[in-house]
C-alpha positions in Angstrom: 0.0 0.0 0.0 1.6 3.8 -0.8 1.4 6.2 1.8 1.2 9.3 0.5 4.5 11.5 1.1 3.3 15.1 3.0 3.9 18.0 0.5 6.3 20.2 1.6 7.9 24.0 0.9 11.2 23.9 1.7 13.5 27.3 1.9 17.0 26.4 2.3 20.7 27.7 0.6 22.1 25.1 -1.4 25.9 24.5 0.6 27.8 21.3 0.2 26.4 19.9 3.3 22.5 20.6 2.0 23.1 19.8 -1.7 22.1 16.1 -1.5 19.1 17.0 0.3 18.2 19.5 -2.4 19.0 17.4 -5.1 16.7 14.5 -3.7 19.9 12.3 -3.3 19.0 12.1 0.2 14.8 12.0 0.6 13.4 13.2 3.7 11.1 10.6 4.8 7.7 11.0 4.5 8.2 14.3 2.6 7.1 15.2 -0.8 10.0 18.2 -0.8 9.4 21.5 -3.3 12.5 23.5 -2.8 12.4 27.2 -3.1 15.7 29.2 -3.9 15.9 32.7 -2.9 18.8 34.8 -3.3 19.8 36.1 -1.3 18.5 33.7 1.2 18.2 36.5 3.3 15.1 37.3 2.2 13.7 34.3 3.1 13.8 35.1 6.3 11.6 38.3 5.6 9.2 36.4 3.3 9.0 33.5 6.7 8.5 36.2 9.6 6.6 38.4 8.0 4.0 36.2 5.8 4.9 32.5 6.7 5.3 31.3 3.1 7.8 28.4 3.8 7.0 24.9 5.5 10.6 24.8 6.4 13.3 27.6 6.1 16.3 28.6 7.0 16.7 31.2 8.9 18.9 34.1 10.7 18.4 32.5 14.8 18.2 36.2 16.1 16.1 36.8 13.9 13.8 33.6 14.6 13.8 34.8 18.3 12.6 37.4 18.3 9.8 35.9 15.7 9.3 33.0 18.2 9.2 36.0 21.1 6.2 38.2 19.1 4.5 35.0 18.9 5.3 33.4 15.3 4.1 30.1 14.4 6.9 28.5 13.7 9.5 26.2 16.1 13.4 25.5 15.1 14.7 22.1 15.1 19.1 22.4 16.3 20.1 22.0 12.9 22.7 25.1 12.1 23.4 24.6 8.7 25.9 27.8 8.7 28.5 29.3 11.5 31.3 31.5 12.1 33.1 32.9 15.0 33.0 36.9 15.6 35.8 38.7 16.5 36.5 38.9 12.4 34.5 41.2 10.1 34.0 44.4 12.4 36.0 46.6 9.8 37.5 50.3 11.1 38.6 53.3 9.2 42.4 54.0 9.8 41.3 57.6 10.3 38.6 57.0 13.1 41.0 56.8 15.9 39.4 53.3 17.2 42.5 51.2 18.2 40.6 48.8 21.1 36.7 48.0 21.0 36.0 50.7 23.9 36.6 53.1 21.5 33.8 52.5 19.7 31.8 53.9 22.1 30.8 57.6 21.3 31.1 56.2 17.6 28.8 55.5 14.8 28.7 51.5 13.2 27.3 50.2 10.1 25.4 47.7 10.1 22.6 46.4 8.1 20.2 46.3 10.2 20.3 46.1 14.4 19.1 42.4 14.3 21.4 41.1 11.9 23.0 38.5 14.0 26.3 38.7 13.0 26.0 42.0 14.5 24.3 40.3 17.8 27.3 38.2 18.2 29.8 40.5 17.6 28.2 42.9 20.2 28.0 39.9 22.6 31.7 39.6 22.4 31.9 43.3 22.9 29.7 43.4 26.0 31.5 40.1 27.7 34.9 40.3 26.1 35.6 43.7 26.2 33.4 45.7 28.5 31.8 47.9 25.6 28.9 49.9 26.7 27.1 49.2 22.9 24.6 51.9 24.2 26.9 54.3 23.6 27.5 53.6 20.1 25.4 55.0 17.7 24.4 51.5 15.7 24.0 53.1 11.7 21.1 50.9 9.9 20.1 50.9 6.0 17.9 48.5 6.0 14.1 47.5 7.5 14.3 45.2 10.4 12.5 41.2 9.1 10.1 41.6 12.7 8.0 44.5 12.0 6.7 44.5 15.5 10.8 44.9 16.9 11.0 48.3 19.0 14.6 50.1 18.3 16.8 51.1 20.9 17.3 54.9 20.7 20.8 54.6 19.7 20.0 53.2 16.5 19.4 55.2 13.9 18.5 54.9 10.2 20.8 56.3 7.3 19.2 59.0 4.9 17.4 57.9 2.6 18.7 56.8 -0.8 22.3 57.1 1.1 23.9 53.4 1.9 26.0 52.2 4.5 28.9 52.2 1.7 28.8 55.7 1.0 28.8 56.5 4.4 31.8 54.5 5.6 33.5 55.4 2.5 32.8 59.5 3.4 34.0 59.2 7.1 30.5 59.4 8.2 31.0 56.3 9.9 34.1 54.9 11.9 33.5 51.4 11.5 31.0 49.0 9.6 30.6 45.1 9.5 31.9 43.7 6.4 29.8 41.5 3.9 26.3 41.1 3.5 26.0 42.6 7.5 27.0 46.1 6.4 29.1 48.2 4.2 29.8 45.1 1.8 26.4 45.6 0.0 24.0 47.9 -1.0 20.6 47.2 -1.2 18.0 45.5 0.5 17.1 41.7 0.4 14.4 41.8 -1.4 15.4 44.7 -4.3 18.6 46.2 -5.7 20.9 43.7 -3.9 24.5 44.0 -5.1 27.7 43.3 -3.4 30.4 46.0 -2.9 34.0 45.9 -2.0 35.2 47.3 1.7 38.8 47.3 1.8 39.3 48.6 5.5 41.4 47.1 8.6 40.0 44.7 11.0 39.0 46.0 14.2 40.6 43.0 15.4 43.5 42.3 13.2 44.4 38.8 15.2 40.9 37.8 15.2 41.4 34.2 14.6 43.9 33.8 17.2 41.2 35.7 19.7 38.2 33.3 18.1 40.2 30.2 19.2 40.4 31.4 22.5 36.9 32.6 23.0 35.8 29.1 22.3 37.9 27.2 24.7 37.1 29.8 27.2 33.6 30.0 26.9 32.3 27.0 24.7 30.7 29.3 22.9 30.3 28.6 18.6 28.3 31.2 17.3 25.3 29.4 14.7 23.5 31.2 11.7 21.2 29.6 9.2 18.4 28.2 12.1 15.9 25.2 10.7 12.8 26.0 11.5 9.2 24.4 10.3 5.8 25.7 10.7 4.1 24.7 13.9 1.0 23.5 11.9 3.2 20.7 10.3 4.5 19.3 13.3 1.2 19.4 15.2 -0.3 17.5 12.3 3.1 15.1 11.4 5.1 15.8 14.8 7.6 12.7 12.8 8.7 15.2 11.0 10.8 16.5 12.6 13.2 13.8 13.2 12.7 13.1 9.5 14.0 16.5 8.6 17.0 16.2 11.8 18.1 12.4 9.7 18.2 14.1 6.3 20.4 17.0 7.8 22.1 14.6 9.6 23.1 12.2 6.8 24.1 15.3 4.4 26.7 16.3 6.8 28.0 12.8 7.5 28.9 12.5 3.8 30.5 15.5 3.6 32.7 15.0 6.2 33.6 12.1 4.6 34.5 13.6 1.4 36.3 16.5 3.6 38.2 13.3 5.4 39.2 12.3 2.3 40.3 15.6 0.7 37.7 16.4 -1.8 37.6 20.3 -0.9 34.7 21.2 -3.2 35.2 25.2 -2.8 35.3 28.4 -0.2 32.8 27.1 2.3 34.6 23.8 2.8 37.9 25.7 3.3 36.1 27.5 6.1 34.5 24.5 7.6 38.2 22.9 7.3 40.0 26.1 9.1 36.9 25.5 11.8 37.9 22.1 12.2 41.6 23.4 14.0 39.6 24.9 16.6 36.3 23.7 17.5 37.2 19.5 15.7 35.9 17.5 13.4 32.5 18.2 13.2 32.5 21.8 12.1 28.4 22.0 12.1 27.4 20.6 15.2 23.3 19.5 15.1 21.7 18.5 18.1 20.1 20.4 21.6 22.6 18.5 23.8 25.8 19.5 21.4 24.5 23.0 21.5 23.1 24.3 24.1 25.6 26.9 25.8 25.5 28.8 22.2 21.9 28.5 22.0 21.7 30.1 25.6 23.9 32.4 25.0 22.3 33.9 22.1 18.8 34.0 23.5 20.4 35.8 26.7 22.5 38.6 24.6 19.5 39.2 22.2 17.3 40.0 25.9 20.4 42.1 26.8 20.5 44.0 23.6 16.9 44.7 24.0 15.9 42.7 21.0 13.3 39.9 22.3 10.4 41.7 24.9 11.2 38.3 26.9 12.9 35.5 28.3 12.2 32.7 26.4 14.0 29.1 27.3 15.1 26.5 25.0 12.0 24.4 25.4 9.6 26.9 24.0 12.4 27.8 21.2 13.2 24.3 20.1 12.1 20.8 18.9 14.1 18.1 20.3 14.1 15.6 17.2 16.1 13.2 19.4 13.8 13.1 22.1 
């Protein structure tokens, strides 16, 4: 007898680690999947917060908390399908006089938009590495926030209109900017006019990775990104899912790690994952509530500090345990 396979809208980036599921190589069980590629898969995340389009999606975790916080029906499962540490990609302007992070106070920073977690993290690391009063930086925005309902701190501020991040840093308007797609490396928003830019200025920290290493040993602490999360209708109505999902993740990663154990470096991303692997070991992408709970506490309690969730929210209410 078929069963019939559960139809579902599924928003992920294609990485070496999800191309198999994406390619159907590896099913998930149960699943009828219709993958949706957005680029950038940033905006996903506005299309899932603001209108729920997706079944499944990844998406930014600070920005899923403070969805989850406002009441969004959707629930993450502890699959991080992207990470990085922090301490990199805060970039200065030789002329702003900011030689050590509490000179950025009194300042003003670039950065896309105040939830963008890279720019969570990195003021985490501010806050408990370095003492930084971040409410005395004037945090420079070009972009809406994905949570319409998010309440600004008055210390951030928008950027004139029609003016980018970019320009600004590049005038002397600003004294430092996150690099990439978190700042002064793009203009644009996600959903219009997107294009990348070069920012050729120092690191704040220019012995970052050296600093990363230690943070982690210190604190335990691997900062995640690209959050799984699936509507909460689908799991009250097929609660397997979710550990069908968690096994297809699962069994993505295991074959890559293979192929990086073998030496078949496919591009960029695995390079990263392989420079990860000299500080935080062999599994670079660490699924799993057990594996990950210090970062996911850690997160939820600096996004509270940084007055971006209303709440407290613990892991239960935040997360599926497909384990369980």
């Amino acid at each position: 007898m078929l069963i019939r396979k559960v139809p579902l809208k599924i928003a992920i980036a294609e990485y070496p680690h999800t191309a198999a599921i994406r390619n159907g190589s590896i099913p998930i069980e149960g699943v009828q999947a219709e993958f949706v590629t957005v680029k950038p898969q940033i905006g996903a995340f506005r299309r899932m917060v603001r209108d729920v389009e997706f079944d499944v999606c990844e998406l930014a975790p600070t920005t899923y908390l403070i969805a989850r916080a406002f009441g969004a029906p959707f629930v993450a499962l502890p699959v991080f399908v992207t990470r990085t540490f922090h301490h990199g990609g805060l970039l200065v302007r030789p002329d702003a006089n900011v030689r050590t992070p509490k000179d950025l106070e009194g300042k003003k920073v670039g950065v896309r938009a105040y939830s963008v977690t890279t720019g969570v993290w990195t003021r985490q690391v501010l806050i408990d590495e370095y003492g930084v009063d971040v409410s005395k930086v004037t945090w420079v925005v070009d972009d809406e926030e994905h949570v319409t309902q998010l309440k600004l701190p008055p210390n951030v501020v928008h950027a004139a209109n029609g003016t980018s991040l970019a320009d600004m840093m590049a005038s002397g308007e600003l004294a430092a900017g996150f690099a990439a797609a978190a700042g002064i490396g793009r203009t644009g928003n996600p959903t219009g006019g997107w294009k990348e830019v070069e920012a050729d200025y120092p690191e704040l920290f220019p012995n970052a990775r050296e600093l990363e290493a230690d943070y982690y040993a210190c604190t335990g602490i691997y900062p995640m990104h690209g959050t799984i999360v699936v509507k909460d209708s689908v799991l009250g109505e097929h609660p397997w899912i979710a550990k069908s999902l968690y096994d297809a993740f699962a069994q993505a990663k295991k074959e890559w790690l293979a192929r990086l154990d073998a030496g078949e470096v496919a591009g960029p991303s695995d390079n990263k994952y392989l420079r990860m692997r000299e500080i935080v070991g062999h599994d670079p992408l660490p699924y799993g509530l057990h594996e990950n709970v210090k970062t996911i506490e850690a997160l939820e309690a600096t996004a509270f500090k940084q007055g971006l969730t209303p709440r407290r929210m613990s892991i239960d209410e935040l997360f599926v345990d497909p384990q369980a």
